[in-house]
C-alpha positions, 0 to 999 in steps of 0.5 A: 563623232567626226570634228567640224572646224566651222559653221555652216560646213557641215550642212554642205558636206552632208549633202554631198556625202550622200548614202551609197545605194546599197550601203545597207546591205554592204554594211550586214555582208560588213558584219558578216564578213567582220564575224568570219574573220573573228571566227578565223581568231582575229576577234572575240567572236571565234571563240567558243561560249566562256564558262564562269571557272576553267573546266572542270574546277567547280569552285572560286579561289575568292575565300569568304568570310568566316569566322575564325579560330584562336588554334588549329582546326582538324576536323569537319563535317556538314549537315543541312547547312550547319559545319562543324569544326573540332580541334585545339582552340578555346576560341573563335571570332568573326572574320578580320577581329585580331586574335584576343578581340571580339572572341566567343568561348568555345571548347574545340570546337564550334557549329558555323553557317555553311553559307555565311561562315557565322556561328550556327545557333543550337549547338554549343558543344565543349570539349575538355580533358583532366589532363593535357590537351583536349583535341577534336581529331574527327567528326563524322555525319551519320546518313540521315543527317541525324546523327553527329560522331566526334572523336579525339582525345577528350574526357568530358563533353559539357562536362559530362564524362566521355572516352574520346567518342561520343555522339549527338542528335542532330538537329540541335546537337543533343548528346545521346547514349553511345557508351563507346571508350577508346585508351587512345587517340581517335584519329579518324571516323567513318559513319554508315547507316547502322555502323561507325568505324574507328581509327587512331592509336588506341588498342582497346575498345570498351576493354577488348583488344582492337588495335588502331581500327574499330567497329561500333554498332550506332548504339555504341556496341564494340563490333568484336566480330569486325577485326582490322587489327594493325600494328602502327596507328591508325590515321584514316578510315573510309566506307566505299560507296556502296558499302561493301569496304572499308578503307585504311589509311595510317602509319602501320606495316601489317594488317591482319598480320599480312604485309600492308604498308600504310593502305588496305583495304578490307572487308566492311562486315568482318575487317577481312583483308580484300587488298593489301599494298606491301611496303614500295607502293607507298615509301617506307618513310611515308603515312597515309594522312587521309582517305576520301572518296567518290562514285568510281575511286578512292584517294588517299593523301600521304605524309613523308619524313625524310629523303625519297618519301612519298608525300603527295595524292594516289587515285584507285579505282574502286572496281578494281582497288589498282592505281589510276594515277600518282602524284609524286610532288613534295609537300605532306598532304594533310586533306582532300575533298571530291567536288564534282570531277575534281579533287581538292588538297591541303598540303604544303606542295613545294616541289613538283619537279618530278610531275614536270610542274614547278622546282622546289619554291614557295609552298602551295598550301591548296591544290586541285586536279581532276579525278582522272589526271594528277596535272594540276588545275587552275585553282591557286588560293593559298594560306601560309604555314600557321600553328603548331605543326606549321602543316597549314590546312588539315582537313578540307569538307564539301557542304552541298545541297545547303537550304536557301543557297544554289551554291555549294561550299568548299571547308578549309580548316587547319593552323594556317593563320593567313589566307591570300595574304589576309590574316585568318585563322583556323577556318576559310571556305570557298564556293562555286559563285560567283567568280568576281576576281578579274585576272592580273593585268598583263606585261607586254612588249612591242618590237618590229618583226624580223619578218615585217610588221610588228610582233607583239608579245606578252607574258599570260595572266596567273588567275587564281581560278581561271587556267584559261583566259581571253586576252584583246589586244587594241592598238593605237587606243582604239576600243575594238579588239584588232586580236582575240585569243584564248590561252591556258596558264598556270603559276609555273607555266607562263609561255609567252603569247605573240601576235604580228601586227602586219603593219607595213614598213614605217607604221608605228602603233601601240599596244595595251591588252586586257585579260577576261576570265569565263565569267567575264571578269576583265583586268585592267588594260597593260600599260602601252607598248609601241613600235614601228613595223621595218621590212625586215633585216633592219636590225643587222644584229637582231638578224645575225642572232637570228639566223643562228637559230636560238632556242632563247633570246632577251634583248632585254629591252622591256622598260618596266615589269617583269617579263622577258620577251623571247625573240627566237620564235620559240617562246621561251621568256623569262621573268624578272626576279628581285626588281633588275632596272628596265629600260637602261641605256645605253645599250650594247647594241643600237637600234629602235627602242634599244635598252638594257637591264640593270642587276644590283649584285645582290639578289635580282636576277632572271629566269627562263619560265620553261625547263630546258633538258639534254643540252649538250652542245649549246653556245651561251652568248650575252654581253655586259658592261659593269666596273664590280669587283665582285664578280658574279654569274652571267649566265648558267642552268639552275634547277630552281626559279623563285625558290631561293638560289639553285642547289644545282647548277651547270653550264654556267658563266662567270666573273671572278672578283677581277673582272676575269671570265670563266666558263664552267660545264660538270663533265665525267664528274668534275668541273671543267672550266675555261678562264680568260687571262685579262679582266673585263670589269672596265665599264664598257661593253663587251660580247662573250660566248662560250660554246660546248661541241665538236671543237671542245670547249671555247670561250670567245671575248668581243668575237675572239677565241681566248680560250679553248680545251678540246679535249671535253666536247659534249656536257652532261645531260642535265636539266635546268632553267637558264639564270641571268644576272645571278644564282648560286655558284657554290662548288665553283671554283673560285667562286667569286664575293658575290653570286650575284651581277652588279652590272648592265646585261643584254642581247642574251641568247642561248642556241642548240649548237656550238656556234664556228667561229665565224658567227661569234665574231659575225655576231659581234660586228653586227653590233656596230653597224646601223639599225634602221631609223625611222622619220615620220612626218606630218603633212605640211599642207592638205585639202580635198575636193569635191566634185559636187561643189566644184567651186568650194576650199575644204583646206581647212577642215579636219577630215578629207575625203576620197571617192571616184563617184561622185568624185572627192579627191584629196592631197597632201604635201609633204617636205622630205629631209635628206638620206642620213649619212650612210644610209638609204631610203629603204621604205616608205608609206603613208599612214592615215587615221580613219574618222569615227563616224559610223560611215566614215569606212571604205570598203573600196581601195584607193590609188596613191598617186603623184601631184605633178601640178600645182596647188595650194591648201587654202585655194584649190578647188575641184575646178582647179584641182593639180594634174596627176601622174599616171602611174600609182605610187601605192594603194591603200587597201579597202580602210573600212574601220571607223577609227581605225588606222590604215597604211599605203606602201609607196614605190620608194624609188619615186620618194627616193628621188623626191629627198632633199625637197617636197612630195605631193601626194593625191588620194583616188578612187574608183568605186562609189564608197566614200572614205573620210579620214583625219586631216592635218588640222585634226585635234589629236596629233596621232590622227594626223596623216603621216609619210613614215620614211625607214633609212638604213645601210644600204 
């Protein structure tokens, strides 16, 4: 609601603000008009209907509670609801119960409620050994539902004998007659309707020779008929769907004697081979660990040890048994689950450098992609490493069509003992809703466009469940988004958002952005960021840079988080590791907001997030400011992020432990270096660069060559991301006491060419002229006019307004300072703040004109209202947003020569819509109408 400073003035101003005939119909063509912008991608309303996950992830990263285990879990299954998980643990308890407390007995193994994660009633099963440890290793679900098959190494079940196999009735989980023994671990089961296939280390069953794969009749009868015979374990086994093979996974080199490494596929009825992959499809040094499938492929998860080794996921097509797609990341997988179009991993991924996704790094225990395409998907819970094997998850099961429950269920069980960062042990589960985890809050950054108005830009969200997110930008605490955009981001993968505010020279607004996942989970709003729009070649340094054509360029200038914006147009932003310190000053270049950012020569430093490759001639270009005696890396390519240091590196630029300079390239297998003969430890700021390319290799100090080797005049292709502030410099020749900067660094750049000599140098003078400055003033008198109560004073009330018919008129009174020293008026504009009331808004456009006669606040009328100049000094373009904020760009000559004194400025209109926007006497300062005058060099 709009303020009203007295009483009995509200009355009067109604009546003379009466409706505009055809205001209705001009406020739908408003809606309409409004939602043609939005569908342009200025609103939320361009953007197609949200979905609760990003297609075609079918499950939450929001894990539920579940009962838990005392050891590691290897196996489950599910029938109507009930999940049953077997391994090595004598124990379970409910969900946040320490280990040792509130726990139940249970012999490895424990029925659960697929929908709750409690313990499911009328299935207490034991399973014991004489000897060592007993194990579950398998389950398997007949299809019917009715029949339960478990397997491992155990030799009793509830305390009657059993030969690692044995079947129950379900419901109820009766023991039934299944007279099958196996002189070895059971380590995989696969049940069809009138058969149970078999897969471990054993070579006998029931006393006849079958080595690492079996066939059994559901009666327990050993198949001799059905020969897969292999000779290394067996780890794996599964039925294609329409039961005509049988799928073979494990450690083995032949099948049926042939040459099959680790995958066959054989015939269902005799154990035939229908398909062998001789040693090369999957390395020599790498098991399948499992094998899942679904209607049109089957998958399989492999296990490596050593280098060069295959640890990731192939898919086959079943028509065809041929690869679809491989992927290659590093990690031992260990499960997998197919749930809809996607298939589901466990594992512990720590390097899918070679899919062109994230460097060796913190592990990835759970993974998703889409049946037709190795590229990860948007799903990112997690679990530590855990027991025994520290593998983290081993089996991963679906519960689908559970009684009484819409939802279908993703199992996860294993050794892990810690699940996003909660202590949970053995068992967790996820569902396909609801999604109720709003993404991360966003890190943003507001400067002034080198072309005009204001770039605001910001790093995406990382959701857990949601690739694909709706990020709102509001300006100036307004609660209408001025920006809607929809953008996809993963972990690894956060290329920077821009939008420029075309806000004119002078503005100054602020930023917060929220982030809204497809269920219409929204974060909380980022913290505010401002700027003041310049047009464009205020910042002579900036501008410098610029026009050199970066491929990646921090000012360094954000004040917290840990983002780092790129101003080179390419969206190459980094990101803060190890908590460098924002926003120190001073800075090595001055201008608006100007900052640096603080390492501690211990472990902080800053990575670019995207991978850059074939640079071989390039310029590398910041400058620094510190007193340490022990060195440390200023820039360099690094192939790793958050992994730990980089155990290759390139391209780097250094200080040794007195304050020298080295630059340093890999070329014709040695290391070429360039090394100045003064320090630079002295605690002031100093520029450097050093540069690869047609002159050979160059090194410049404060825009002077001090180094050249002409000889050496392209790197190798290498590939890498860019470090500042620190990483490893093993190998390095003299290699300083820390790896690590302990100093100020800013005004970082990296460009795709060997910059001449002149630029260095251009750059490095640019950096002490004067950037453009800004003043912003306050009216110090206004008032309107109204031309339907021509005798009445609105001077002191908090709103004025503009009309042409019937006529409001308002003016405002400004006192201009001088020109700074040096400088010139470069811009001017006023700025004013729309009311809130829903009519306040003007689709019409209102002239800014010169008051070349007298008035005073407090006495002018509309009879007595001043003369005005002729000639308009600005418009201010159709200010129909209720609360929104609107500038006029004015002639800057007229203001120019108005410096030193005052500047009287009136509103006009033409046209029969009224706009009321705040005046001076306002309660909130930053509605106040503001002259925002922008000096500079001239």
């Amino acid at each position: 609601m709009s303020e009203r400073p007295r009483t009995g003035r509200r009355e009067g101003r109604r009546a003379a603000r009466e409706p505009v005939p055809g205001a209705r119909a001009r406020g739908i063509l408003g809606v309409l008009a409004l939602l043609a912008g939005l569908m342009a991608g200025a609103g939320p309303g361009a953007l197609p209907a949200a979905q609760a996950l990003t297609p075609p992830v079918t499950m939450t990263a929001e894990d539920l509670p579940t009962w838990q285990t005392n050891g590691i879990v290897f196996a489950l299954a599910e029938a109507d609801g009930v999940v049953f998980a077997g391994g090595t643990f004598s124990a379970v308890r409910p969900p946040g119960a320490e280990p040792g407390t509130q726990e139940r007995a249970a012999g490895n193994f424990v029925a659960l409620d697929a929908a709750t994660g409690e313990p499911a009633t009328g299935c207490d099963l034991s399973f014991t050994i004489g000897s060592g440890t007993a194990m579950v290793r398998a389950l398997a679900v007949s299809p019917d539902h009715r029949t339960l098959y478990a397997a491992g190494s155990f030799g009793s079940v509830n305390g009657a004998g059993a030969s690692s196999v044995a079947a129950f009735a379900l419901p109820g989980c009766t023991r039934i007659p299944f007279p099958v023994a196996a002189n070895g671990i059971v380590r995989g089961l696969a049940a069809t309707a009138d058969r149970v296939y078999l897969a471990g280390d054993f070579t006998q069953l029931n006393g006849r020779a079958h080595a690492r794969f079996g066939a059994v009749t559901t009666a327990g009868a050993v198949d001799g008929n059905w020969v897969a015979d292999a000779d290394e374990i067996g780890k794996a086994v599964a039925v294609t769907p329409d039961g005509a093979h049988v799928l073979l996974g494990g450690d083995f080199f032949r099948v049926n004697g042939a040459a099959s490494h680790a995958l066959a596929v054989v015939d269902a009825g005799t154990g035939d081979n229908v398909r062998t992959y001789p040693e090369g499809f999957i390395e020599r040094n790498s098991t399948v660990q499992v094998i899942t499938t679904d209607d049109t492929g089957f998958y399989v998860g492999a296990e490596g040890t050593g280098g060069g080794v295959f640890d990731g996921r192939i898919a086959l097509d079943l028509d065809t048994l041929d690869e679809r797609w491989r992927d290659t990341c590093l990690g031992a997988t260990q499960a997998l689950a197919v749930h809809g179009e996607v298939l589901y991993s466990g594992h512990h991924a720590h390097d899918c450098s070679s899919m062109g996704e994230f460097p060796n790094q913190e592990r990835y225990h759970l993974l998703a992609q889409s049946v037709n395409d190795p590229g990860k998907l948007g799903w990112f819970p997690n679990t530590n490493d855990g027991l025994g094997e520290a593998l983290g998850p081993r089996v991963l099961a679906t519960a689908t069509d559970v009684p009484g429950d819409s939802r279908d269920y993703l199992w996860v069980g294993g050794g892990f003992t810690v699940v996003d960062g909660t202590a949970q042990w053995g068992l967790t589960r996820f569902a396909t809703g609801p999604d109720t985890g709003a993404p991360p809050t966003p890190e943003a950054h507001a400067a002034a466009g080198p072309g005009g108005g204001i770039d605001l830009s910001w790093a995406p969200s990382s959701d857990l469940d949601d690739s694909l997110l709706t990020y709102r930008v509001y300006r100036d605490g307004g609660t209408s988004p001025v920006h809607t955009v929809q953008a996809e981001s993963l972990p690894w993968s956060r290329p920077q958002l821009t939008w420029n505010d075309a806000a004119a020279a002078g503005e100054s607004h602020s930023y917060r952005i929220s982030a809204t996942d497809g269920a219409g989970n929204t974060s909380a709003l980022s913290a505010p960021v401002t700027a003041t729009a310049a047009a464009g070649g205020g910042e002579p340094y900036r501008d410098a840079v610029l026009a050199d054509h970066p491929a990646l360029y921090w000012r360094l200038d954000e004040t917290a988080g840990t983002f780092a914006s790129d101003q080179s147009g390419n969206g190459n932003n980094g990101f803060h590791r190890g908590g460098p310190q924002r926003g120190v000053t001073p800075a090595a270049v001055p201008g608006p907001q100007a900052a640096s950012a603080g390492y501690d020569g211990t472990d902080s430093f800053t990575y670019s997030d995207r991978l850059f490759s074939g640079q071989q001639r390039f310029t590398l270009e910041t400058w620094f400011r510190t007193t340490t005696t022990r060195g440390g890396k200023l820039m360099g390519l690094g192939n790793l992020t958050v992994g730990g240091p980089s155990t290759s590196q390139d391209d780097v630029l250094y200080m040794l432990d007195d304050g020298r300079l080295r630059f340093g390239c890999v070329i014709s297998g040695g290391s070429r270096v360039l090394t100045t003969s003064r320090s630079y430890n002295d605690g002031r700021w100093h520029q450097v660069a050093a540069s690869i390319g047609a002159r050979g290799m160059e090194l410049y100090v404060d825009g002077v060559r001090t180094n050249v080797n002409s000889v050496f005049t392209s790197a190798r292709n290498t590939s890498g991301y860019w470090h500042v502030g620190g990483d490893s410099l093993a190998n390095w020749a003299n290699r300083p006491s820390s790896d690590y900067f302990a100093g100020q660094l800013d005004e970082t750049a990296v460009y795709p060419a060997q910059l001449t000599a002149a630029r260095v140098a251009a750059h490095h003078d640019a950096a002490s002229l004067p950037a453009d400055s800004v003043t912003a003033l306050e009216p110090t008198a206004d008032a309107y006019v109204n031309g339907a109560a021509r005798g009445a004073n609105y001077g002191p009330d908090q709103q004025l307004a503009v009309r042409g018919t019937s006529a409001y008129e308002s003016y405002l009174r400004f006192g201009l300072p001088n020109a700074p020293a040096g400088q010139v008026l470069k811009n001017a504009t006023l700025r004013v703040r729309v009311s809130d009331d829903s009519a306040s808004g003007s689709a019409d456009s209102f002239a800014v004109r010169p008051v070349t006669g007298d008035w005073q606040e407090t006495a002018v009328t509309y009879d007595t209202r001043p003369t005005l100049g002729d000639t308009a000094l600005g418009t201010l373009e159709a200010p129909a947003t209720p609360g929104g904020v609107y500038a006029a760009p004015l002639d800057p000559a007229t203001v120019r020569a108005a410096l030193g004194g005052e500047l009287d400025l009136a509103l006009t209109g033409t046209g029969g819509d009224s706009l009321w926007f705040w005046s001076r006497e306002a309660r909130q300062t930053s509605y106040h109408p503001q002259l925002l005058l922008t000096f500079g060099a001239p």
